[in-house]
KEKE-3310 file (N, C-alpha, C; in steps of 0.2 Angstrom, whole numbers, plus 5000, padded with zeros to 4 digits):
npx = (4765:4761:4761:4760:4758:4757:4762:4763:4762:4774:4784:4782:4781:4789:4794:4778:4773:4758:4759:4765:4767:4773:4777:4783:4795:4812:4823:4839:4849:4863:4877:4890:4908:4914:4910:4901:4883:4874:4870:4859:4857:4868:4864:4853:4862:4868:4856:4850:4863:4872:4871:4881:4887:4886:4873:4863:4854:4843:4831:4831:4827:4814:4808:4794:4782:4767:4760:4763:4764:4762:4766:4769:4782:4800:4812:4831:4843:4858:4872:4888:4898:4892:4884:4870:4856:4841:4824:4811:4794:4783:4765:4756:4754:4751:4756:4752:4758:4760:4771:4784:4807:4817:4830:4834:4830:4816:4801:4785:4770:4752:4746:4749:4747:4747:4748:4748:4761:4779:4792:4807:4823:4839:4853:4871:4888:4903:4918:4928:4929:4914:4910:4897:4892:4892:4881:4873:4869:4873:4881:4875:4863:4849:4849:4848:4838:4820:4802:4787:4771:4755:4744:4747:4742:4745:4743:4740:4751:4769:4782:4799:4812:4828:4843:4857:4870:4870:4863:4865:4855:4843:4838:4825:4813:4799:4782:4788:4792:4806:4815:4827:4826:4813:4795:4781:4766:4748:4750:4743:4743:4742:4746:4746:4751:4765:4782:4799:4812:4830:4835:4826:4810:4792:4776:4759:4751:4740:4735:4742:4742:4743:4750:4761:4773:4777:4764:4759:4749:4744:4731:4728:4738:4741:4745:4745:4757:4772:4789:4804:4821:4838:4841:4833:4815:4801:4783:4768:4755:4750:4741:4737:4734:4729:4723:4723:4725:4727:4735:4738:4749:4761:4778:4795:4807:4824:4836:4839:4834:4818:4808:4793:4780:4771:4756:4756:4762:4773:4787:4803:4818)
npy = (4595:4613:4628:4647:4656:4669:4684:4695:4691:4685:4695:4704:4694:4684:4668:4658:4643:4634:4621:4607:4590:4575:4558:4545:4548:4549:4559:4562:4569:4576:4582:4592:4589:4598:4600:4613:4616:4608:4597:4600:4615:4618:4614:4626:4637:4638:4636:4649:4662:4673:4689:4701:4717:4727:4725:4722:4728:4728:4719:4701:4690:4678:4662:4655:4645:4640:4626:4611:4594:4579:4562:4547:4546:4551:4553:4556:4556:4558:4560:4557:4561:4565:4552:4555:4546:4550:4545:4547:4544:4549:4547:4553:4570:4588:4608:4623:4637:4653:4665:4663:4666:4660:4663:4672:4663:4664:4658:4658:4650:4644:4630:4616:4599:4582:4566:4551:4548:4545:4543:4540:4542:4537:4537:4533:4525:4535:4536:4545:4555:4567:4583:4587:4600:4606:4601:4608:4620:4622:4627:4634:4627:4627:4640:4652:4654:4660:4656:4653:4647:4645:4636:4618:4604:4586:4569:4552:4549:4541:4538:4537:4533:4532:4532:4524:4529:4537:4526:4511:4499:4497:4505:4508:4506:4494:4503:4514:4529:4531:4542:4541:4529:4528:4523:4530:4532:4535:4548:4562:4580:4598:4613:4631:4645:4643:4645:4650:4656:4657:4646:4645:4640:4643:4644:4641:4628:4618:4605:4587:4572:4555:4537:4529:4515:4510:4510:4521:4535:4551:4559:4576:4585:4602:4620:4637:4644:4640:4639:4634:4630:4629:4628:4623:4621:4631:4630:4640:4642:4628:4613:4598:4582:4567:4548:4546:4557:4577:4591:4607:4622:4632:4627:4624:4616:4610:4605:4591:4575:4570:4561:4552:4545:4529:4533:4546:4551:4553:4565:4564:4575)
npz = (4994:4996:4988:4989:4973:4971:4964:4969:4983:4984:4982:4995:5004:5002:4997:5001:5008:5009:5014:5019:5019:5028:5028:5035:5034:5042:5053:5056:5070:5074:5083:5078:5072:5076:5092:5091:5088:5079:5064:5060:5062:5055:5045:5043:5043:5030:5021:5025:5026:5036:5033:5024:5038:5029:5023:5029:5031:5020:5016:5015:5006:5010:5017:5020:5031:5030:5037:5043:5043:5050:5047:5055:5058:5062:5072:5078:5088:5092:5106:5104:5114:5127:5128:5127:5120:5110:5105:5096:5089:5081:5079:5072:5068:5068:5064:5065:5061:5061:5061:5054:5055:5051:5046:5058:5070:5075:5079:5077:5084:5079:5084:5090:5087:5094:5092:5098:5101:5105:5115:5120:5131:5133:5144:5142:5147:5142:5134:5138:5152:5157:5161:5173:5173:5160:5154:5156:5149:5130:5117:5103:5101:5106:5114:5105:5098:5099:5103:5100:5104:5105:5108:5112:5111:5115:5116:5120:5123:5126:5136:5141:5150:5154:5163:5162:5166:5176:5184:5183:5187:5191:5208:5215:5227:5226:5218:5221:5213:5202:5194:5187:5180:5171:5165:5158:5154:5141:5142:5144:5139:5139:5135:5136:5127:5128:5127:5123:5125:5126:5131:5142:5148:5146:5153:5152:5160:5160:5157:5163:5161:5169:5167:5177:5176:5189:5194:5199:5197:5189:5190:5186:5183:5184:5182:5182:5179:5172:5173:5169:5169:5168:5180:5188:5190:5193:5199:5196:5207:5207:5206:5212:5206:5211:5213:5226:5232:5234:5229:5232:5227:5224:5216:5221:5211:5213:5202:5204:5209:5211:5221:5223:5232:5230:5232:5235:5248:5252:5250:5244:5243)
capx = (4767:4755:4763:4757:4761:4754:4768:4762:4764:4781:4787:4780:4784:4795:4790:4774:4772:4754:4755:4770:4767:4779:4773:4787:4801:4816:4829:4843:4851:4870:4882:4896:4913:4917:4902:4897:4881:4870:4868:4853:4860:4871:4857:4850:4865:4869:4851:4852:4870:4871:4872:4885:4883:4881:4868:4857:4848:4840:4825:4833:4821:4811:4803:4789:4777:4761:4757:4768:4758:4768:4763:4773:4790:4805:4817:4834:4850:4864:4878:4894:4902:4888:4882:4864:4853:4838:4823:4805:4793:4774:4761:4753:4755:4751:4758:4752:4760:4758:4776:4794:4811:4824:4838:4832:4830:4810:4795:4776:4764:4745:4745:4754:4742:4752:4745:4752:4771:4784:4798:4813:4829:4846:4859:4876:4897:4906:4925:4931:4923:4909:4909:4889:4890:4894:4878:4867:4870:4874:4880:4873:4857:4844:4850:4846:4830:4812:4798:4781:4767:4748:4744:4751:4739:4745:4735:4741:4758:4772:4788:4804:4818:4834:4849:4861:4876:4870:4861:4866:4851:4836:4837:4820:4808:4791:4780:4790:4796:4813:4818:4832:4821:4804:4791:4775:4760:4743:4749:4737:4747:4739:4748:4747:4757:4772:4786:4808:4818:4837:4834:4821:4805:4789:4769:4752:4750:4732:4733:4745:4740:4750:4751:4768:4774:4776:4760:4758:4744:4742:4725:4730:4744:4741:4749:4745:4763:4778:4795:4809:4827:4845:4845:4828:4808:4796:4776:4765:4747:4752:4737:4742:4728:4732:4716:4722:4727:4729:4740:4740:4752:4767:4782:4801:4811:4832:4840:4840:4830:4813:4806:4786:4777:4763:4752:4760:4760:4779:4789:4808:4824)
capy = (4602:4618:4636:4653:4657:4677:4689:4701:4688:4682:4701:4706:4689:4680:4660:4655:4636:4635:4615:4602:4583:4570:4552:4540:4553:4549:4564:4559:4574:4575:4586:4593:4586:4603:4602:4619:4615:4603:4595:4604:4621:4618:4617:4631:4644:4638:4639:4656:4665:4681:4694:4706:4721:4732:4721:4719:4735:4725:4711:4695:4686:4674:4657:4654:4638:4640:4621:4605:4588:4570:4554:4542:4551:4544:4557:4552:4560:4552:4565:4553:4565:4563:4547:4553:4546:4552:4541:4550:4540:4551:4543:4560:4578:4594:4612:4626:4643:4660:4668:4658:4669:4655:4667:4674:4660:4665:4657:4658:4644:4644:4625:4609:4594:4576:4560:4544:4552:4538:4548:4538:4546:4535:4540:4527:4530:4537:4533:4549:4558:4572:4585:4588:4606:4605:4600:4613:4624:4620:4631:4633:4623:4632:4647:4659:4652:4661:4650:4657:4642:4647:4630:4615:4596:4580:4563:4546:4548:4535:4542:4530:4537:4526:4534:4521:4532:4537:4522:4507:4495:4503:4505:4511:4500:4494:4507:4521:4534:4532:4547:4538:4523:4529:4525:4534:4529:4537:4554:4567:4586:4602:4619:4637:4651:4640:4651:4646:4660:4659:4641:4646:4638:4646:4641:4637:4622:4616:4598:4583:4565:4548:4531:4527:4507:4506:4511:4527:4538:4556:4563:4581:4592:4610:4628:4645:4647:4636:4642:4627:4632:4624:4628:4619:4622:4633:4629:4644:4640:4622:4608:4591:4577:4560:4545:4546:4563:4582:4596:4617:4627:4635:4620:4625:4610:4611:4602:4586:4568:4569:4554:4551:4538:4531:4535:4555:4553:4557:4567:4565:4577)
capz = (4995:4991:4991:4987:4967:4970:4962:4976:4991:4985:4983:5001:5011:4999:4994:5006:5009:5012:5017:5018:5022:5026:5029:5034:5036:5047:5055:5062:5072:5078:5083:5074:5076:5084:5095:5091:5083:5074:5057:5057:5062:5049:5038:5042:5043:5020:5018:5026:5029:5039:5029:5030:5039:5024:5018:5033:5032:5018:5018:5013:5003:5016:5014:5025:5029:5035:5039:5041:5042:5052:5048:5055:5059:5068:5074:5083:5090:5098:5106:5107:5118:5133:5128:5126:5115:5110:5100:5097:5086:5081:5073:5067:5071:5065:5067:5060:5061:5062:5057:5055:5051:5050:5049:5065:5072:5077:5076:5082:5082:5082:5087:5088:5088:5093:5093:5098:5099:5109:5116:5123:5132:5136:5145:5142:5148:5139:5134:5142:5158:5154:5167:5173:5171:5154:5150:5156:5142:5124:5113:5096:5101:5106:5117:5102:5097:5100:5100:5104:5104:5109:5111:5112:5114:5115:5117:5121:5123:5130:5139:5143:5152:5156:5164:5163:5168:5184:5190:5178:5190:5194:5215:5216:5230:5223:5222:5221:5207:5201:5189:5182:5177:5169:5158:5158:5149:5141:5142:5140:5140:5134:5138:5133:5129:5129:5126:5122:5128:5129:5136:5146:5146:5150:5149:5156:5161:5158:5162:5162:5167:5162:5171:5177:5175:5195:5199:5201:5192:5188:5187:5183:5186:5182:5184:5180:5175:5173:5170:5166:5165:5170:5186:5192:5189:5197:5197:5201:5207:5205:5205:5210:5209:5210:5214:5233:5235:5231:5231:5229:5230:5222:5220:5217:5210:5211:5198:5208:5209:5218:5223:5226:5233:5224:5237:5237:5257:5255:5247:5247:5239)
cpx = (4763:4760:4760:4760:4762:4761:4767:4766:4773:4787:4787:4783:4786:4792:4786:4771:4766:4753:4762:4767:4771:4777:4780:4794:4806:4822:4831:4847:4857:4873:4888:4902:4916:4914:4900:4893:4877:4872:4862:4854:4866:4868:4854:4856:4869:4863:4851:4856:4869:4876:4877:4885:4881:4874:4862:4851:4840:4838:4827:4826:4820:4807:4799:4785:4772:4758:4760:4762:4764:4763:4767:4781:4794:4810:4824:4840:4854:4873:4885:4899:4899:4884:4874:4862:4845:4833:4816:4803:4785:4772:4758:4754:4754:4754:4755:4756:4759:4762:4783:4798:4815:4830:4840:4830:4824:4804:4789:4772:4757:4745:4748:4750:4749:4749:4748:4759:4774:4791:4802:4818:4833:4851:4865:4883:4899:4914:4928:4924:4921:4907:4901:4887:4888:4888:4871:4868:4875:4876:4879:4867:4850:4844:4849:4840:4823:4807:4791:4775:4761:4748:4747:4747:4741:4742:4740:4748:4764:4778:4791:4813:4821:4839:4853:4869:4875:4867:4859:4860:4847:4834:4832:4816:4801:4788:4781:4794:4804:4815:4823:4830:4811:4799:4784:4771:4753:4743:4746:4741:4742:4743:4747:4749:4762:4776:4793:4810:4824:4839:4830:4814:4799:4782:4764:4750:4742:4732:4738:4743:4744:4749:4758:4768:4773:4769:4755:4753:4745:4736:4725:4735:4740:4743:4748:4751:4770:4783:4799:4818:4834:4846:4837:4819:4804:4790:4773:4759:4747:4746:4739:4737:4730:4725:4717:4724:4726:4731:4737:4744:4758:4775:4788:4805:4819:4832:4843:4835:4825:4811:4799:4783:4772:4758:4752:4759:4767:4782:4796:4814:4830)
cpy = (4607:4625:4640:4655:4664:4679:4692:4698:4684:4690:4702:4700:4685:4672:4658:4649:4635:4627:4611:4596:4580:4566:4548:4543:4551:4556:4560:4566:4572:4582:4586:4590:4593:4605:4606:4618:4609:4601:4601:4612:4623:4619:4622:4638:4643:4640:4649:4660:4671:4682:4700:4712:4728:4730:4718:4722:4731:4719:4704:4692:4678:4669:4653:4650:4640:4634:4615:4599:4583:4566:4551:4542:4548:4553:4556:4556:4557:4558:4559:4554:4563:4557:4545:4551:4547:4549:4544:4545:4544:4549:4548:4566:4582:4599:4617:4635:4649:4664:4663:4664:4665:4659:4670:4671:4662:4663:4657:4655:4646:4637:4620:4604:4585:4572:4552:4545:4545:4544:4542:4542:4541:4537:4534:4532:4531:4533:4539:4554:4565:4577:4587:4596:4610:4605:4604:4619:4621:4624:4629:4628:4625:4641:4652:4659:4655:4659:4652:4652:4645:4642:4624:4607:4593:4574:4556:4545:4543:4539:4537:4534:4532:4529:4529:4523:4532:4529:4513:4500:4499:4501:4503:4503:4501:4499:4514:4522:4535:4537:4545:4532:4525:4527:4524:4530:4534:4544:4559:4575:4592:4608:4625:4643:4651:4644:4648:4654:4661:4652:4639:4644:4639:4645:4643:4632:4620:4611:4593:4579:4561:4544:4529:4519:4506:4508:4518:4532:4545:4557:4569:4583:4598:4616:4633:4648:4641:4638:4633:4631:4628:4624:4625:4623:4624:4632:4633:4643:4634:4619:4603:4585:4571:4557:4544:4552:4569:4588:4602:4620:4630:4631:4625:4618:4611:4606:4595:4582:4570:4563:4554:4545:4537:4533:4542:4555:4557:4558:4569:4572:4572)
cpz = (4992:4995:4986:4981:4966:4968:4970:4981:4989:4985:4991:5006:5009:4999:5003:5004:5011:5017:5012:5023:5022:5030:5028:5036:5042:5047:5058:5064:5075:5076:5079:5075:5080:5089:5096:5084:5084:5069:5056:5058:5057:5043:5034:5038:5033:5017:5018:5030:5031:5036:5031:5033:5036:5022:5025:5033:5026:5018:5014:5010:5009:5013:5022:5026:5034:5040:5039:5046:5042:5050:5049:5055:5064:5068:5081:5086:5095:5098:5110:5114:5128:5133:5129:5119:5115:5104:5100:5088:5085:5076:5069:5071:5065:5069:5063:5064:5057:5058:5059:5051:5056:5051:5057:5071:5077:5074:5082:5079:5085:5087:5086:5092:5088:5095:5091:5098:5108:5111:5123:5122:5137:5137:5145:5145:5144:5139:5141:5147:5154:5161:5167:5171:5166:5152:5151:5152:5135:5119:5104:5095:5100:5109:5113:5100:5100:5097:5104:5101:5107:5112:5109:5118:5112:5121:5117:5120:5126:5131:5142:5145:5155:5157:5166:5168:5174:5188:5184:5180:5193:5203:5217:5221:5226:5224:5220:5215:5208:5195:5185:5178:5175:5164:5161:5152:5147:5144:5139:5143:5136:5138:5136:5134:5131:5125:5127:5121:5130:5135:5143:5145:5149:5147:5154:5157:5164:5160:5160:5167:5162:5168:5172:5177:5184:5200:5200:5195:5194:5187:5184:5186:5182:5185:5178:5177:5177:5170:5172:5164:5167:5176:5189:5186:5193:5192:5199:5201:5206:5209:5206:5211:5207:5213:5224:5236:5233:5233:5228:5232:5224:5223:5217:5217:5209:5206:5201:5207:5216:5216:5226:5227:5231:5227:5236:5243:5258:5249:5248:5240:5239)
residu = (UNK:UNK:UNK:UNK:UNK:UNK:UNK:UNK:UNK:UNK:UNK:UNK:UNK:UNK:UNK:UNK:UNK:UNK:UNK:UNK:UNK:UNK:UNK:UNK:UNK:UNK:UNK:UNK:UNK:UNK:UNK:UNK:UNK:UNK:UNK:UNK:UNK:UNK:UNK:UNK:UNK:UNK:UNK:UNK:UNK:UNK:UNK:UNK:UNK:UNK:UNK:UNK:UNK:UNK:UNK:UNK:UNK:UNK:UNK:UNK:UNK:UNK:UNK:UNK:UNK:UNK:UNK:UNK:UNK:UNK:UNK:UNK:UNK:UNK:UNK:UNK:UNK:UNK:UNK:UNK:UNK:UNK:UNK:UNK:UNK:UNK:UNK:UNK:UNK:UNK:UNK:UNK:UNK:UNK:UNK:UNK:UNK:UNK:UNK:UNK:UNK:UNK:UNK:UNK:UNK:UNK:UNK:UNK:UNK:UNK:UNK:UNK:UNK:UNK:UNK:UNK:UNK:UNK:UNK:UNK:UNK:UNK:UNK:UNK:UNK:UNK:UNK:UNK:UNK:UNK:UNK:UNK:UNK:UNK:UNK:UNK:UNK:UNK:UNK:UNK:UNK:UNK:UNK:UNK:UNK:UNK:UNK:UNK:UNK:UNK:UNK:UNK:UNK:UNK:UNK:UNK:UNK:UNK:UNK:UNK:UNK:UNK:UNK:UNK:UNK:UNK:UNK:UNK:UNK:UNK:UNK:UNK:UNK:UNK:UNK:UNK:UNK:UNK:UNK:UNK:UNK:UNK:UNK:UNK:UNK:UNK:UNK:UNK:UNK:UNK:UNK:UNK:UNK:UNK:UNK:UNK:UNK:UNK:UNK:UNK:UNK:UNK:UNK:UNK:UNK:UNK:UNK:UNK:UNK:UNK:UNK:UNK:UNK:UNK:UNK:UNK:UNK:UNK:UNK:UNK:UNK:UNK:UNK:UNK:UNK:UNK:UNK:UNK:UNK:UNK:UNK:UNK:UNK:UNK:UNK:UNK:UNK:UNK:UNK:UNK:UNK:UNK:UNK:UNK:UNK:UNK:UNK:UNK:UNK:UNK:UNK:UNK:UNK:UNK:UNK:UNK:UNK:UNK:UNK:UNK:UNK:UNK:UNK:UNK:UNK:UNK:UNK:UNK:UNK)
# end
């Protein structure tokens, strides 16, 4: 860990972190028992309590990091309630940032560099039924969060998606994209001026490619603007190259299982 010692800069923008590494590190992330929340929202709101509203006029003492540094990082979360579980594994990653206000729940990134990251997502039953609608908002998650990222490359990534609930034997004929059953390979991502708004997610999408296990190949995707929110995904000026095919246009995605063939000759809802 390396931070700013300056009287000055600890008067004007309170303790600045120029550089935190953590090599080997596991989080584990879980909801509250009153499911409003996180552990790590819980974290945040002792480190820094909102202040009462006499007390806001003034500048709460701020602690800032300019640079945080993965080696070898496991991060997990398991929500009992909906029976997700959630296992991510980076072999190295960097971020460096711009400005962070923790109380405020605001940050801006120059970059986030990720290399070799595993991202597995399980869905299991539950004891008691979890109604669907339930899950498109969360309170206390991220809905207050502003997240301003320039850019944003990742390199050899692996992606594993298993939705047991819905579909406990994977239907799918040879060949074709099952969305309940996935794992990607050799993904390469780069976006920028990705942006977290109120659960809202918005970028440029530069390029994605990745190998899927039944076959299927990505050459690039790419859009001039992507928006992501609960209610589906639009792609504007959308790029679609695959080694037999290619698409442009403008795609709108409902909240629903597409299905592609490896080929892309067809396209189902």
């Amino acid at each position: 860990m390396r931070f700013d010692p300056n009287p000055i800069t600890l008067f004007r923008e309170g303790l600045v972190v120029n550089q935190v590494r953590l090599e080997g590190a596991q989080f584990n992330l879980k909801k509250l028992p009153d499911g409003k929340g996180s552990n790590l929202q819980e974290l945040l709101n002792r480190l820094f309590p909102e202040s009462p509203e006499k007390n806001k006029a003034k500048n709460p003492f701020q602690v800032k990091l300019k640079r945080l540094l993965l080696r070898k990082t496991r991060f997990t979360q398991f929500d009992p309630a909906t029976g997700n579980f959630l296992r991510v594994y980076l072999d190295r990653g960097s971020v460096d940032i711009d400005d962070m206000n923790l109380p405020q729940k605001m940050l801006k990134v120059r970059e986030i560099s990720l290399r070799n990251p595993k991202l597995r997502v399980q869905s299991y039953f539950t004891d008691s039924p979890f109604p669907e609608e339930a899950l498109e908002e969360t309170p206390g998650d991220t809905a207050l969060w502003k997240i301003a990222v320039e850019e944003l490359d990742l390199r050899s990534g692996v992606f594993q998606l298993d939705n047991f609930r819905k579909e406990p034997i994977p239907l799918n004929a040879p060949g074709e994209l099952n969305y309940r059953h996935l794992k990607a390979n050799d993904i390469f991502l780069r976006i920028q001026d990705f942006a977290l708004n109120n659960s809202t997610f918005s970028g440029q999408l530069e390029n994605l490619a990745l190998k899927e296990k039944e076959g299927f190949v990505l050459t690039r995707l790419a859009s001039r603007e992507v928006i992501i929110h609960s209610r589906g995904a639009q792609l504007n000026g959308m790029k679609l190259i695959t080694p037999k095919s290619e698409l442009g246009d403008t795609l709108t995605l409902p909240t629903a299982t597409m299905r592609i063939s490896r080929s892309l000759q067809t396209v189902s809802f």
